[in-house]
C-alpha positions as CSV (number, residue, x, y, z in Angstrom):
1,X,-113.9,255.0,-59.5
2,X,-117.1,253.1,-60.0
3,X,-120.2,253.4,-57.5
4,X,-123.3,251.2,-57.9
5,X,-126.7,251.8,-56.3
6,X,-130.1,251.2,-56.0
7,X,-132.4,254.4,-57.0
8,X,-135.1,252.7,-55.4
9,X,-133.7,251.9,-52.0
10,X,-130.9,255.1,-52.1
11,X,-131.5,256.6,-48.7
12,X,-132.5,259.9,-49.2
13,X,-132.7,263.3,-46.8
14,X,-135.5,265.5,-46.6
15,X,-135.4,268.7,-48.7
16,X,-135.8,272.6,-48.0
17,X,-138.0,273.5,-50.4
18,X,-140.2,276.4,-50.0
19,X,-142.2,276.5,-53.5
20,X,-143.2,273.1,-53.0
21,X,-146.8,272.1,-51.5
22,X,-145.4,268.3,-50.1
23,X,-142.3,266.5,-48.7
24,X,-139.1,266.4,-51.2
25,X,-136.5,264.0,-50.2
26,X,-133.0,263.6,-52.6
27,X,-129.7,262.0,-52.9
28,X,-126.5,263.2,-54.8
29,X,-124.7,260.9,-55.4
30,X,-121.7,262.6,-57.8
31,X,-121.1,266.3,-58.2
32,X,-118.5,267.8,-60.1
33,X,-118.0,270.5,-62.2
34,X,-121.5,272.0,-62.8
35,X,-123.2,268.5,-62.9
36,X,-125.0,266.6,-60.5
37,X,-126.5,262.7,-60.5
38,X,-128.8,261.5,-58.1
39,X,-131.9,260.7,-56.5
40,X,-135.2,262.4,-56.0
41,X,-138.6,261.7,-54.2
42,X,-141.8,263.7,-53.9
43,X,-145.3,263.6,-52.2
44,X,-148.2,264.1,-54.4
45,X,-148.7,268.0,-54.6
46,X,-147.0,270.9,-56.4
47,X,-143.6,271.0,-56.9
48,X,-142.0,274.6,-58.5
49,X,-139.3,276.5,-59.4
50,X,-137.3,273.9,-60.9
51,X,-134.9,275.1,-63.7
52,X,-133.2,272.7,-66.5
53,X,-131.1,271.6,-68.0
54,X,-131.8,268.2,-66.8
55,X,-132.6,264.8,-67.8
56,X,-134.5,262.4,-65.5
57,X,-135.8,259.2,-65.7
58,X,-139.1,258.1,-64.2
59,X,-138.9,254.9,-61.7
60,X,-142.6,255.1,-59.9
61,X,-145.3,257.3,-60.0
62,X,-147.0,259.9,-62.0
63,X,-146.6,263.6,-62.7
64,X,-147.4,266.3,-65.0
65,X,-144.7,268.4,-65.7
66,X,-145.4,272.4,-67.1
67,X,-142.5,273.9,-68.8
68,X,-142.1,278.1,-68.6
69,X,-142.6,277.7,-72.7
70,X,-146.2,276.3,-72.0
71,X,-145.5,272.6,-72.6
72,X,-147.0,269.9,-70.9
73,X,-145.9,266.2,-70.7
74,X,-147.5,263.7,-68.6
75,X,-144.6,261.3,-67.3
76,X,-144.7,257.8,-65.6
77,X,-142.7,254.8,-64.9
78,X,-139.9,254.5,-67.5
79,X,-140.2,257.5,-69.3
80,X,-136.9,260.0,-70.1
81,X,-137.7,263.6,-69.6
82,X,-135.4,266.0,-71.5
83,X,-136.0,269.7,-69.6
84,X,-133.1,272.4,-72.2
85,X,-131.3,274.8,-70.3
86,X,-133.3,277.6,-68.7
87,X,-136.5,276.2,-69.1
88,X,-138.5,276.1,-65.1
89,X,-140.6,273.5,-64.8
90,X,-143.6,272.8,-62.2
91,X,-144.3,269.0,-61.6
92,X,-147.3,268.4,-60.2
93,X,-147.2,265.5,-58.6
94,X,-150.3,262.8,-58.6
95,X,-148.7,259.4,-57.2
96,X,-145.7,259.5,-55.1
97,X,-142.7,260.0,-57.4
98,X,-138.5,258.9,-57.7
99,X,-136.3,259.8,-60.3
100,X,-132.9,259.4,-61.2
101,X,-131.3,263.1,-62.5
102,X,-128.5,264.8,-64.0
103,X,-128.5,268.6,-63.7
104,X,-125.6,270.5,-65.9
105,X,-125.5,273.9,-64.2
């Protein structure tokens, strides 16, 4: 089977999440055996307890993302984030952000 979509228009539902300081709002789109594709959106604030291994890739907005290992990257539009297995991450969050993921549990 083959699915298109548009990350940027993908409706997306709100998301629980307690160790964040703003609105989250995602989309899966495929899950399956320990992997996951889809969409997320945050509000600027702080956004933690996220755990890899996942690989995203910035569509809007601005973030700086703080690995467990001490590691900082500043991410934007267009940029691929690699996070390795078992690293958390805390994405602070400075313009409204989307991303496309894929999270191997």
């Amino acid at each position: 089977m083959i699915d298109r979509y548009d990350p940027l228009t993908v409706e997306l539902t709100e998301a629980d999440r307690p160790a964040s300081t703003a609105p989250v709002r995602s989309a899966v789109l495929y899950a399956e055996g320990g992997q996951k594709h889809g969409v997320w959106e945050a509000e600027p604030g702080v956004h933690s307890e996220y755990q890899g291994q996942e690989t995203v890739v910035i569509l809007q907005g601005r973030a700086t993302v703080v690995g467990g290992s001490g590691k900082t990257v500043e991410i934007g539009p267009g940029d691929v984030l690699v996070c390795q297995p078992g690293e958390k991450m805390t994405w602070t969050v400075h313009e409204k952000i989307r991303k496309v993921f894929v999270i191997n549990q």
